[in-house]
N, C-alpha and C positions, 0 to 999 in steps of 0.2 A: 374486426379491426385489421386494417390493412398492415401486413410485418415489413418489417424496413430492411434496407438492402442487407445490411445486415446479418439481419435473423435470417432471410434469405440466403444468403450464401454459406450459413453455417449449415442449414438445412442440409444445401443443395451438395454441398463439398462430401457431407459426411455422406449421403444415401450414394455415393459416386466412387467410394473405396471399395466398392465390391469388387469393381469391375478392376484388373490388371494388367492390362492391355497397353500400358501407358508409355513406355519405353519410347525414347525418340533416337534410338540409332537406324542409321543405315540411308541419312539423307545429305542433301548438301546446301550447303547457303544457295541462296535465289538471286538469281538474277547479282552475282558477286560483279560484275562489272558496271553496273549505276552507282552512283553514291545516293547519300538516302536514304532513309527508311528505317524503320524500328525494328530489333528484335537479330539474332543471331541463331544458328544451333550450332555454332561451332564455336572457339575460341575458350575464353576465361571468363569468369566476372558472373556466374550463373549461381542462384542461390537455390540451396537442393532442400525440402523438408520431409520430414521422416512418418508417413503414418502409424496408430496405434501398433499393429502388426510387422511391423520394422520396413514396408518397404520405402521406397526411395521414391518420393514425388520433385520430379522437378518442374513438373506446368501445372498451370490450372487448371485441376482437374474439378470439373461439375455439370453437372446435368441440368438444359436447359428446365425442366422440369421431373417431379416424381410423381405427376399425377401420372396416368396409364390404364387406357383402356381393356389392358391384358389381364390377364389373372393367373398367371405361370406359379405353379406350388410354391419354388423354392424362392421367389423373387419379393425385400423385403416392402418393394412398390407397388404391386400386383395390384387390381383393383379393389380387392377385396381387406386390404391392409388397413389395420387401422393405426396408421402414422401423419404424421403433420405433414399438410402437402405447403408445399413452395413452387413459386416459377420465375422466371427471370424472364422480361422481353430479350429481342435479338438484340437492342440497343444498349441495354444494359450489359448484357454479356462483351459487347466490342469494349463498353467501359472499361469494364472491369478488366478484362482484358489488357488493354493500353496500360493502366494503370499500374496495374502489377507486374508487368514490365519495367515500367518506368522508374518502378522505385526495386527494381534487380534481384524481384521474387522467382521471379517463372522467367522458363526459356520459349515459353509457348502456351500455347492452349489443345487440351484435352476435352470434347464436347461428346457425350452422351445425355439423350434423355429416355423418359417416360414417353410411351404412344399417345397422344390428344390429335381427339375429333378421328385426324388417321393417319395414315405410313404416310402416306404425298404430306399432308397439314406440317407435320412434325420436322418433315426430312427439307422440307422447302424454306422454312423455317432457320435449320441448321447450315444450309446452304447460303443464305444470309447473308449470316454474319460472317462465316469465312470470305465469301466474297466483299462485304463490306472492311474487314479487316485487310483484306488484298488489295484493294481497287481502291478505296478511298482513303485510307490511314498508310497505305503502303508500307504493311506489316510483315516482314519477312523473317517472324518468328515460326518454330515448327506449331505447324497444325496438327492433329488428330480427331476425325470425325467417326462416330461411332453410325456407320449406315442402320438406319431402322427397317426390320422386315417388311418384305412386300411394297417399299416405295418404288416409283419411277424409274424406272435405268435411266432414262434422262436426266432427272433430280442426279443419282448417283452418277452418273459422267459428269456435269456440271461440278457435283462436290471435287469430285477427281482433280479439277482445274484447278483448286485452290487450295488443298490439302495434301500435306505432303504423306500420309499413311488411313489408306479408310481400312474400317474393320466393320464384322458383322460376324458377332455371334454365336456359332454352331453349338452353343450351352451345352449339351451332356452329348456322350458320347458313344452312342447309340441313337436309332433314330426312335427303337420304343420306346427310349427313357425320356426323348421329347415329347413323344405323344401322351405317356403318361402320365406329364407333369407340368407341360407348354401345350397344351394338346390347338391352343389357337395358333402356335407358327406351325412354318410346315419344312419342314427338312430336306425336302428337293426341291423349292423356294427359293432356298438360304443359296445350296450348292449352285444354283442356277445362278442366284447374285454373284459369286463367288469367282464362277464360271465368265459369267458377262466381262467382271472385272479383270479377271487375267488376259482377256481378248484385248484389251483397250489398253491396258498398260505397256503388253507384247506389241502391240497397234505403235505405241507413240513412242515405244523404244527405237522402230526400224529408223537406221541412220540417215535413210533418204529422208522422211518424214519429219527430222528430229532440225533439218536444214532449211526446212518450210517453217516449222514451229517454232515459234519464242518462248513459247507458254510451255511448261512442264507438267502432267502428269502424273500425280499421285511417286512420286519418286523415290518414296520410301516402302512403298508397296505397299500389301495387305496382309492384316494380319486376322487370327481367329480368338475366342476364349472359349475353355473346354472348365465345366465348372465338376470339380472333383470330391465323391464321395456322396453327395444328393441320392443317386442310383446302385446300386448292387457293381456295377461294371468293373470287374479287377482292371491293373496297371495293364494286363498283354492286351485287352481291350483301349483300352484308350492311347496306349502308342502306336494301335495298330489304325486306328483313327488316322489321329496326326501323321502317321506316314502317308493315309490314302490324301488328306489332304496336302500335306507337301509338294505331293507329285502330280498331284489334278490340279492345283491351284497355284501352285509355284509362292504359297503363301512366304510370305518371312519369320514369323514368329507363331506357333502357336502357345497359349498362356493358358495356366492352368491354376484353377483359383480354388481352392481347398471349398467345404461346405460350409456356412456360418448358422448355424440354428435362429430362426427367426419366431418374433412373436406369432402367437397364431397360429403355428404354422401347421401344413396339412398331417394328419393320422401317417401318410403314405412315407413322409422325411424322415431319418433319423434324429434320436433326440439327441446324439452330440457328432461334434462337429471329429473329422477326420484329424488325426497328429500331423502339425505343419510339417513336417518332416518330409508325412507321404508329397506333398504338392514340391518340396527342394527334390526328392529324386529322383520325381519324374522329370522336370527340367534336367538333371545332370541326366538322366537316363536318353531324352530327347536331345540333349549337344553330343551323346556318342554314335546316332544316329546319323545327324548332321552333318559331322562333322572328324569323325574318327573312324565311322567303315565299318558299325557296327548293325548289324540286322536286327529288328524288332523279336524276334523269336530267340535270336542269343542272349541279347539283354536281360529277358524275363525267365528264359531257362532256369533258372538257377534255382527257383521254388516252384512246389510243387501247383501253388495256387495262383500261379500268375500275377503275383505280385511283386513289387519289390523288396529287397532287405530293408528292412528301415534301420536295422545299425550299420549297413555299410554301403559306401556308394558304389554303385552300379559297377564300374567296368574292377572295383577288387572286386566284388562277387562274383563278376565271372572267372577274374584267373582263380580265385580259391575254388572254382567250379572245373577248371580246367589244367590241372597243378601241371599236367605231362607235359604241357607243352610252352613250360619256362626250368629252367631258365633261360634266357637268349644273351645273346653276345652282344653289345650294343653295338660292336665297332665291325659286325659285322651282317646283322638282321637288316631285314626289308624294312623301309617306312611302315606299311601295312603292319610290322608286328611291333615296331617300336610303340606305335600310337596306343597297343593295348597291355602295354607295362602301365600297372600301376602308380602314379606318382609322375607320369611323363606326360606331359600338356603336349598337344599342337606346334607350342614356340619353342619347347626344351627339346623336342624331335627333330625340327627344323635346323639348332644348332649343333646337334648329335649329329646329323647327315654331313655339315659345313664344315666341322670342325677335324670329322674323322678321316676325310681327305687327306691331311697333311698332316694327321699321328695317330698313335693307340690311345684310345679314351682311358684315363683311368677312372676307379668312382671317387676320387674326389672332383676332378674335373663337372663331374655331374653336381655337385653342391658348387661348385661355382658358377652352375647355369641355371643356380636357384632351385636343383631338385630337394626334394625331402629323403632322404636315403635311409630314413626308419622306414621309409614305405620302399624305396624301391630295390634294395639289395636283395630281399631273398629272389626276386624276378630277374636279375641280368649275373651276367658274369661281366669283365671288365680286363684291360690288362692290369696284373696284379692281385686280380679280387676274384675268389670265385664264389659262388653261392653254399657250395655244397650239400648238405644235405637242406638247409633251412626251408626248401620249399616243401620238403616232406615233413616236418614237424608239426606234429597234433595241435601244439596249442600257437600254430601262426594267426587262425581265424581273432582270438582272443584279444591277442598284443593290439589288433586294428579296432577290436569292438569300443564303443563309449563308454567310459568309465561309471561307476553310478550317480559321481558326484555331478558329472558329466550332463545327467539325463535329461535335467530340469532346461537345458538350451535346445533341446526339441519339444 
């Protein structure tokens, strides 16, 4: 008996949460000078839903299908799964699409699927409907197309033209831990896709180019998912990953999806799933990389097993790793060492630099630019405030740990 769209998209939504790659920063409205058209990624008016796992869906996220010729250990689609399959034609998906839009669900659309028949069948397919939703409904909501292994560079330049973020993959974080467990993708495949794609985007950024072109280009870049905990692979392995791909790929996001145990599943898997906690600090562990000037090898220093602290985030684990060399002065340290206080963002550095120009900081000043000053006083001096001894005090680690009451929110 044939299931109704329906039961279909309940199918297809849920087997489509695995995947976290979903984010729609880092792009810009299309074509802003036509009037016209459906769909925003900017502005107000977007309604955000919250999956089981707390995160934050705000497009339609589903897969054109969960069938799948592949049979990868950890994947709950694999061929060999015994779960409910669903599929959606390309027509229905534009629907549905339009639709939930229209009534102010979704900012966009989110499109992965299962492999059927092959990489071209599947990827040509998904190519589609983004084009369809481009060309003929003149949808200039954010797109997200999940590229399928081994299709077309063609097909994937094509997607390019109508998607504003493609992704593809790199599942675990090692290339044995693919072979072990995908042993049908191929891991210099991927990077070659990967590869291709950074040529074409760097291609249609050039400004001469950009003057010929109306049509945009993948403009939110590319992004990867690194699925965490499946493989044996500590934290200094898997950011050491994501660094190589940062700098080869000039990727925008890499996303890191905890293990979910699945029916069935191989002898080779663990039987429980990794503490969400680990998957929150390697993200904050991957923004101090990014974005703070911190080296993958400092990061993970701090334990013996190359791991991260799971009671504490990443850049206090290192100054408690490195006590000799705070306190600092704030009104007087480099950017470079402000960014690795404790408690001190990006934005509250920026206004430390601005602000101390034309006076002495004191540390209230600092709670006026929103700092937390349980966390950042034993690390700075201030005029008027010195630390004194607190950065040598035995039980500093303590006062930062999670309480027990605490624990049950990781």
């Amino acid at each position: 008996m044939k299931k109704s769209l329906k039961e279909r998209l309940a199918i297809l939504s849920d087997a489509a949460k695995y995947d976290a790659s979903c984010a729609s920063s880092g792009t810009t409205r299309r074509d802003s000078s036509r009037s016209g058209g459906l769909g925003s990624t900017e502005g107000s008016g977007i309604c955000h839903a919250y999956a089981p796992d707390g995160r934050c869906i705000s497009l339609l996220k589903i897969l054109l299908t969960n069938f799948c010729i592949y049979d990868c250990a950890y994947c709950i689609n694999r061929s060999s799964s015994n779960v409910e399959r669903a599929r959606f034609t390309p027509e229905e998906v534009v629907w549905l699409t339009l639709e939930f839009y229209r009534r102010n669900y979704i900012e966009g659309l989110f499109l992965s699927s299962g492999i059927i028949r092959s990489s071209d069948h599947t990827m040509e397919q998904m190519v589609r409907i983004a084009r369809e939703l481009r060309t003929t409904h003149n949808f200039r909501g954010y797109i997200h197309l999940k590229t399928i292994p081994d299709a077309s560079p063609l097909l994937i330049e094509e997607a390019g033209l109508y998607a504003d973020r493609l992704s593809i993959n790199i599942e675990l974080p090692t290339d044995h831990g693919v072979q072990q467990f995908a042993p049908e993708k191929k891991p210099a495949g991927i990077r070659q896709a990967m590869g291709n794609l950074r040529l074409k985007i760097e291609e249609a950024s050039e400004p001469t180019l950009q003057k010929k072109r109306r049509r945009t280009f993948v403009p939110a870049g590319q992004s990867t998912q690194m699925i965490v905990g499946a493989d044996g692979a500590n934290d200094a392995t898997i950011l050491g990953t994501s660094a190589r791909l940062y700098g080869s790929y000039g990727l925008r996001r890499v996303y890191y999806s905890a293990f979910s145990p699945i029916p069935d599943a191989s002898s080779k898997l663990p039987l429980i799933k990794p503490p969400l906690v680990r998957e929150h600090r390697l993200y904050q562990a991957d923004w101090l990389y990014r974005f703070y000037g911190f080296d993958i090898g400092e990061i993970t220093s701090a334990t013996a097993d190359g791991n991260l602290d799971l009671d504490l985030d990443p850049k206090l684990a290192w100054a408690l790793a490195h006590r000799d060399r705070f306190p600092i002065d704030i009104n007087r340290a480099p950017k470079e060492m402000l960014l690795r206080v404790p408690g001190l963002g990006t934005k509250a550095v920026r206004s430390i630099l601005s602000a101390r120009l034309f006076s002495r900081l004191r540390l209230e000043d600092l709670a006026r630019l929103g700092v937390s000053l349980r966390k950042v006083q034993a690390f700075v001096s201030a005029e008027g405030w010195s630390a004194g001894g607190l950065i040598d005090r035995t039980d500093l680690r303590a006062r930062f740990e999670p309480k027990p009451e605490q624990l049950s929110l990781f």
